[in-house]
ROSE-4610 file (N, C-alpha, C; in Angstrom, 1 decimal, always signed):
// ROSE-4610
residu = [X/X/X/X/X/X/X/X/X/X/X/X/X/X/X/X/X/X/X/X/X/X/X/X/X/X/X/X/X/X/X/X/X/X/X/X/X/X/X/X/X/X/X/X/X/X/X/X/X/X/X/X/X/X/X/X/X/X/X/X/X/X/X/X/X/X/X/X/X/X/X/X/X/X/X/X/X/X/X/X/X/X/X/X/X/X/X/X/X/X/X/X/X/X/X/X/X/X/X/X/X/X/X/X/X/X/X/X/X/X/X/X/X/X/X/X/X/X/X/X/X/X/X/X/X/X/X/X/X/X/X/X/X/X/X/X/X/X/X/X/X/X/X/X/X/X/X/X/X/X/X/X/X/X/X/X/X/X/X/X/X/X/X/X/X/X/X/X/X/X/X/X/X/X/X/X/X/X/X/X/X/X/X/X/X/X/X/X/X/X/X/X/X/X/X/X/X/X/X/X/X/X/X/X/X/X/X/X/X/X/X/X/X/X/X/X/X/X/X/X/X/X/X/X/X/X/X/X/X/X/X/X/X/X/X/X/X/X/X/X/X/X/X/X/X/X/X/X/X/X/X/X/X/X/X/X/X/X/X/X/X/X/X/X/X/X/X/X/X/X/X/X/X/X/X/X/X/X/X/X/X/X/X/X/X/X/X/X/X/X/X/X/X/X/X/X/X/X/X/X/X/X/X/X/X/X/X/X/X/X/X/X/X/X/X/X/X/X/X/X/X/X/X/X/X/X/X/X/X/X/X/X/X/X/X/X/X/X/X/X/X/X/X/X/X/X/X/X/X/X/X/X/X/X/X/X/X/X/X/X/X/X/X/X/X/X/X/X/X/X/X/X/X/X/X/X/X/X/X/X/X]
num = [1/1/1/2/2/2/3/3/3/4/4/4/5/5/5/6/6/6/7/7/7/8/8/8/9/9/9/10/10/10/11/11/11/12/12/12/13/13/13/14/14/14/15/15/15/16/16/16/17/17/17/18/18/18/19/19/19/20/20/20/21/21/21/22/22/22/23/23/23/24/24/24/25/25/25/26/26/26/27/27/27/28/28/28/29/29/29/30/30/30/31/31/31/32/32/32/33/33/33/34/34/34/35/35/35/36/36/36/37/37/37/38/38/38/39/39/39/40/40/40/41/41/41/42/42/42/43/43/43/44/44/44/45/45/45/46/46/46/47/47/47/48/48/48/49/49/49/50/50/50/51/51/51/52/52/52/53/53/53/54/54/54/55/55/55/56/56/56/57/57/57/58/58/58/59/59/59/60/60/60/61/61/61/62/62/62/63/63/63/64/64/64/65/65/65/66/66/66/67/67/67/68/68/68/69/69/69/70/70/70/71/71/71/72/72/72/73/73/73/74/74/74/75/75/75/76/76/76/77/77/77/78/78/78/79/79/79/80/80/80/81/81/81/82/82/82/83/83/83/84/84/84/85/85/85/86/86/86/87/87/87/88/88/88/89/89/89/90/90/90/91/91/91/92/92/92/93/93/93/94/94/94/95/95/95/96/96/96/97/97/97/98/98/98/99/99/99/100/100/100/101/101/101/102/102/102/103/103/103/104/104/104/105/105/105/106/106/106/107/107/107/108/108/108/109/109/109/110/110/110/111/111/111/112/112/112/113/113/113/114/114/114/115/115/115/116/116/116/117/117/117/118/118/118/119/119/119/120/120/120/121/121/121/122/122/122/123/123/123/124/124/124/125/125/125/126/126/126/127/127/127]
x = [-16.5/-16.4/-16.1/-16.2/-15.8/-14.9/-13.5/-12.0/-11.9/-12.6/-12.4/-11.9/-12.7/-11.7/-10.5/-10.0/-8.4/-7.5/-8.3/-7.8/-6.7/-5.5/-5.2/-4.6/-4.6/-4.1/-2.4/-1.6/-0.4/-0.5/-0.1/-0.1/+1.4/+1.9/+2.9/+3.0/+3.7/+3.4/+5.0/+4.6/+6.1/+5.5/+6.8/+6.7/+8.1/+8.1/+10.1/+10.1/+8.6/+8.5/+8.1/+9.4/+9.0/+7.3/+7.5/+6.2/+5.3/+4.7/+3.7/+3.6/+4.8/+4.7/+4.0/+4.7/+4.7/+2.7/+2.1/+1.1/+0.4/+0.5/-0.3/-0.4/+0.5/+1.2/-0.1/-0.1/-0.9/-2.3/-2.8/-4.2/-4.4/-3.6/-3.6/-3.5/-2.6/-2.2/-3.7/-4.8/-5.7/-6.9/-6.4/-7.4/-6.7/-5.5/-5.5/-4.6/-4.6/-3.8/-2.0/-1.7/-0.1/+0.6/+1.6/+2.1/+3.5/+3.7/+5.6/+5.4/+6.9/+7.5/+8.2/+8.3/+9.4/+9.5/+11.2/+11.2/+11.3/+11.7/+12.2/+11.4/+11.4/+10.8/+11.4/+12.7/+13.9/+13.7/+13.9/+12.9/+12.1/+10.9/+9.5/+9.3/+10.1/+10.3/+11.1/+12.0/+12.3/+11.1/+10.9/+10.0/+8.8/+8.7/+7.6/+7.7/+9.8/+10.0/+10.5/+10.4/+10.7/+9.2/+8.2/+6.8/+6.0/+5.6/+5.2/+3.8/+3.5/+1.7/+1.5/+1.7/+1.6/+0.1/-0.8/-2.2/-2.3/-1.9/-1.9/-0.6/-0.2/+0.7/+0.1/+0.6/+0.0/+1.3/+0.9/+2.6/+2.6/+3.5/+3.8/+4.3/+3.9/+4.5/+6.1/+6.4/+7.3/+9.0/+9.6/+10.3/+11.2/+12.4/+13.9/+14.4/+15.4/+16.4/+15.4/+14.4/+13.4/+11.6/+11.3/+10.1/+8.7/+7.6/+6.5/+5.9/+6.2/+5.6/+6.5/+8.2/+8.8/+9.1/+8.5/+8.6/+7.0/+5.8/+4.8/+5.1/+5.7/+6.2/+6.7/+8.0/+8.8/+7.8/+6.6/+6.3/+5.0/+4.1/+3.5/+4.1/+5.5/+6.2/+6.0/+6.3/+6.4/+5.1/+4.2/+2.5/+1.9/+1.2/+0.3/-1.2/-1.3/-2.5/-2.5/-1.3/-1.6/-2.1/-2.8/-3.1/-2.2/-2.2/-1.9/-2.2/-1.9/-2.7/-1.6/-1.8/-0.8/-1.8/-0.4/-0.5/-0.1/-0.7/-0.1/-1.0/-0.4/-1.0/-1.4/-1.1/-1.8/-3.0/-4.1/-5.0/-5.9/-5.2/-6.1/-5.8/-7.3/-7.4/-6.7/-5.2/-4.5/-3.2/-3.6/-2.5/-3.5/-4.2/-5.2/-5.4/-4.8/-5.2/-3.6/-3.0/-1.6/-1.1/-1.5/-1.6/-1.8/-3.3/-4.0/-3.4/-2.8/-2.0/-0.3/-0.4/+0.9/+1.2/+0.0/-0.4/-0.9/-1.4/-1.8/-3.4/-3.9/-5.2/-6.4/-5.7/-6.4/-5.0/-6.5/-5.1/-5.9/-5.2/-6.0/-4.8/-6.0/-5.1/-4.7/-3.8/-3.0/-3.7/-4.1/-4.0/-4.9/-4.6/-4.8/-5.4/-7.2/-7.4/-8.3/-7.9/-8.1/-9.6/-10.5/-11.5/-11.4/-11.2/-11.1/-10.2/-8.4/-7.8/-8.3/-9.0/-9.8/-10.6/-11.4/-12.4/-11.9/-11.7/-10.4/-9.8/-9.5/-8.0/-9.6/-10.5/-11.2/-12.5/-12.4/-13.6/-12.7/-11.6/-10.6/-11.0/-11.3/-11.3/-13.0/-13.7/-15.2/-15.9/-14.7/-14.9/-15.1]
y = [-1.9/-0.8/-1.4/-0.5/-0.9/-1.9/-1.6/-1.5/-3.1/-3.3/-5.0/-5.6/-5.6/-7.0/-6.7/-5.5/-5.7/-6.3/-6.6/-7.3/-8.9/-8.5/-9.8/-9.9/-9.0/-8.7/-8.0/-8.8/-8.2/-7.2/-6.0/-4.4/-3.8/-3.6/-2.7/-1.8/-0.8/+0.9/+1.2/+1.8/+1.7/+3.6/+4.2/+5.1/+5.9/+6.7/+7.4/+9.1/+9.4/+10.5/+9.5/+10.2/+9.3/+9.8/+11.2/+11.8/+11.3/+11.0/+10.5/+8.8/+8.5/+6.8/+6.6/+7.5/+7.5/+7.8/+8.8/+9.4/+7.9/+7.4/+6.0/+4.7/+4.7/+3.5/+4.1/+5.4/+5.7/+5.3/+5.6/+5.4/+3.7/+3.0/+1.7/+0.3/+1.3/+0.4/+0.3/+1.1/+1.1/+0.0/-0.4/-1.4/-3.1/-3.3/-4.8/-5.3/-4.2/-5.4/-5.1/-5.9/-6.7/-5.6/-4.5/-3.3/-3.7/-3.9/-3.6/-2.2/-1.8/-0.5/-0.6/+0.2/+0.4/+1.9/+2.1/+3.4/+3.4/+2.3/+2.7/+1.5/+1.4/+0.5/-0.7/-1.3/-1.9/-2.7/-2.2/-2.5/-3.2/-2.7/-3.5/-4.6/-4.5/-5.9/-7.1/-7.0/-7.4/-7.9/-6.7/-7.5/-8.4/-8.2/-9.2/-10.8/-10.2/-11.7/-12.4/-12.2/-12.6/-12.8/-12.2/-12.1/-12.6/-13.7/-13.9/-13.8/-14.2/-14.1/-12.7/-12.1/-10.2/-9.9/-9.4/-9.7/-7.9/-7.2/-5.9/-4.6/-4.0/-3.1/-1.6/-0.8/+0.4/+1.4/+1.6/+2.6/+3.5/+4.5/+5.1/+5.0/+6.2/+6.0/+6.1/+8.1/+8.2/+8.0/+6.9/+6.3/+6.1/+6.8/+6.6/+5.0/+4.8/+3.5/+2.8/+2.2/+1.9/+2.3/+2.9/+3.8/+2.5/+3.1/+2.0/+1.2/+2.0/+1.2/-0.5/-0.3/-1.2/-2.1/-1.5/-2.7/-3.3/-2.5/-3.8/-4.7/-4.4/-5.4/-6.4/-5.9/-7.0/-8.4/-7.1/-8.0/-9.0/-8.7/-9.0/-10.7/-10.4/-12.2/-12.2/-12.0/-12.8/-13.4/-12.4/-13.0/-12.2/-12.9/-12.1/-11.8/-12.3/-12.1/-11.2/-10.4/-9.5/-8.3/-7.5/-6.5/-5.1/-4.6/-3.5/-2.2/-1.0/-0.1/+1.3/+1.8/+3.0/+4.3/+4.9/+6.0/+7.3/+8.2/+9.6/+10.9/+12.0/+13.3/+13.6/+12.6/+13.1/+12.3/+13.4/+12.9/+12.7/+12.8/+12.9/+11.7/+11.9/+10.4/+9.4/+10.5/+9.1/+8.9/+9.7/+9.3/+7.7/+7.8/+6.4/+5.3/+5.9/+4.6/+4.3/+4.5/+4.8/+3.4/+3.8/+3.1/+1.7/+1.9/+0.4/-0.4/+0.3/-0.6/-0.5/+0.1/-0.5/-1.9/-2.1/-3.5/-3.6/-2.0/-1.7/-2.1/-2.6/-3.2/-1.5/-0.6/+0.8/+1.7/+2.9/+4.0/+4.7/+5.7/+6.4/+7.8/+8.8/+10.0/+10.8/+11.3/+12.5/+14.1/+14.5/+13.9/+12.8/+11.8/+10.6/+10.7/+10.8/+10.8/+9.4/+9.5/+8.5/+7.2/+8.2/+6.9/+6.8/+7.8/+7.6/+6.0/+6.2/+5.4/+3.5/+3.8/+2.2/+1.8/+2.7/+2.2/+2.0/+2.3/+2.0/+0.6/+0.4/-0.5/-1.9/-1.4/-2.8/-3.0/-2.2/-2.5/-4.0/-3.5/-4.9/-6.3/-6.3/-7.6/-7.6/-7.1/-7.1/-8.4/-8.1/-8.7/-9.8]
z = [+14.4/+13.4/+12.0/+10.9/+9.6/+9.4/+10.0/+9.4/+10.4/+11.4/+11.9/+11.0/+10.1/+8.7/+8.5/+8.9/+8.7/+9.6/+10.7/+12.1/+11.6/+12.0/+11.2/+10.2/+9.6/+8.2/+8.0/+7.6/+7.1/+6.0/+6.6/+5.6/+5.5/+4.5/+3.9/+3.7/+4.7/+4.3/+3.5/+2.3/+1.2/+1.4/+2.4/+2.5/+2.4/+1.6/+1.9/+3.1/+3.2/+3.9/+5.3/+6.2/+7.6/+8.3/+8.2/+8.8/+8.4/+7.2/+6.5/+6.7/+6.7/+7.5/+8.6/+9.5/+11.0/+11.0/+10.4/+10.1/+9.6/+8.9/+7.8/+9.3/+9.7/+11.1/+12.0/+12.3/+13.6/+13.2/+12.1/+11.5/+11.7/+11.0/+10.6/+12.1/+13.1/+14.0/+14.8/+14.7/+15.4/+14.9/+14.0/+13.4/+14.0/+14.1/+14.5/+13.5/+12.7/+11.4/+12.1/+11.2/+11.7/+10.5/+10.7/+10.1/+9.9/+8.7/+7.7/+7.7/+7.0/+6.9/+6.1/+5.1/+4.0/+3.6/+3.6/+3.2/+1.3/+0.7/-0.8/-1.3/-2.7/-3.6/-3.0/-3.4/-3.1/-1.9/-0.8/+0.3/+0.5/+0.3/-0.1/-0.6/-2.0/-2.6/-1.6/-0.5/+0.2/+1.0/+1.7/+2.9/+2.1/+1.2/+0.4/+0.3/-0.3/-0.4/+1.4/+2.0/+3.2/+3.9/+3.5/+4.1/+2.8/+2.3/+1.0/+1.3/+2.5/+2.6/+3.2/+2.8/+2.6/+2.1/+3.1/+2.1/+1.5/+1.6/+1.4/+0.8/+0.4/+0.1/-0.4/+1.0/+0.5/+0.0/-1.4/-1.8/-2.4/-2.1/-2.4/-4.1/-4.7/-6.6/-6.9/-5.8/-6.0/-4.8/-5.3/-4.1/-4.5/-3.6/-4.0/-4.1/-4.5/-4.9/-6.4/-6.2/-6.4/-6.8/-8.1/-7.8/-7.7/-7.3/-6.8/-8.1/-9.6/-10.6/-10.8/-10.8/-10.8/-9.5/-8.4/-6.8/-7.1/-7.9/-7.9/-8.7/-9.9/-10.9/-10.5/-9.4/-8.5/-8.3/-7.2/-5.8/-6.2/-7.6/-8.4/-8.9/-9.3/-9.7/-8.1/-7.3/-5.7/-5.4/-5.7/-5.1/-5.6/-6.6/-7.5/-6.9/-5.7/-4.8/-4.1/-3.6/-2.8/-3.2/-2.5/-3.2/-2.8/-4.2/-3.7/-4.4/-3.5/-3.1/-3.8/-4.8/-4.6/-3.9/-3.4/-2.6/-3.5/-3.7/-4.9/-4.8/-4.9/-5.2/-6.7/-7.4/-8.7/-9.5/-9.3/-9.4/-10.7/-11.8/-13.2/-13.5/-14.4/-14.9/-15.6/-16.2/-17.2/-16.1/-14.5/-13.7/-13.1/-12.9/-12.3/-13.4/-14.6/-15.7/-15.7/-15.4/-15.4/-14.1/-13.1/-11.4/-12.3/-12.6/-12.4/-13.8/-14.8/-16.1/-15.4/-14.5/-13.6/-13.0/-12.2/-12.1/-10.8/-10.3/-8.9/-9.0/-8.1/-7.8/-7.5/-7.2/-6.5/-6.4/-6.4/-5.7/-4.5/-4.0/-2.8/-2.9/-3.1/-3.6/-2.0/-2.0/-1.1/-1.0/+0.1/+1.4/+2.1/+2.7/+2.8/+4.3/+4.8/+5.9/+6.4/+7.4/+8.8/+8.2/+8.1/+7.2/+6.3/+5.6/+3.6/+3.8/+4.5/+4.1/+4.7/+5.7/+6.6/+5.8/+4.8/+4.2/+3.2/+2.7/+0.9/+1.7/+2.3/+2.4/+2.6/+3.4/+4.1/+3.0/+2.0/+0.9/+0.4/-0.2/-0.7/-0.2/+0.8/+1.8/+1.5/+1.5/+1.1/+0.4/-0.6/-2.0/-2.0]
């Protein structure tokens, strides 16, 4: 299938709604790749710095302790290779110029389904 290339692959789900974690985990776990969990920005930047060869982060914008513009900033000094991915309901264009002058590599808008999110995540690895 498509999403093979993610086989292998360390992914970061920066999620503060458990349902929608839990929801992102079930999609994701069926491809092979190797799945972190974060509920807050704060978080994240942790498991980063403890997982430095992190090849992916899919996040969430809006996240307690910590919001997702200032945990890429973090995780960006940690490994400026990894990619990552915000996660958001808002979809106009100076919210997407906004993401990517964040220092986010993509975004993938809300509601977030099953291929949209395999194919988004496994174009990255394409490249």
């Amino acid at each position: 299938m498509e999403y093979e290339i993610l086989t292998g692959k360390k992914i970061l789900i920066v999620e503060d709604d458990l349902a929608s974690r839990l929801y992102l985990n079930k999609i994701l776990e069926k491809t092979g790749a190797i799945l972190f969990n974060s509920g807050d920005g704060k978080d994240a930047v942790e498991v980063v710095r403890r997982n430095p060869d992190m090849d992916l982060i899919l996040m969430d914008i809006q996240l307690p302790v910590m919001d997702g513009y200032a945990a890429a900033a973090e995780i960006k000094k940690l490994n400026n290779t990894t990619i990552l991915i915000a996660q958001t309901a808002y979809g106009m264009q100076e919210d997407m110029d906004k993401i990517i002058a964040g220092g986010f590599d993509g975004y993938i808008i809300k509601p977030i389904f099953s291929d949209q999110l395999t194919g988004k995540l496994s174009s990255f690895f394409k490249k």
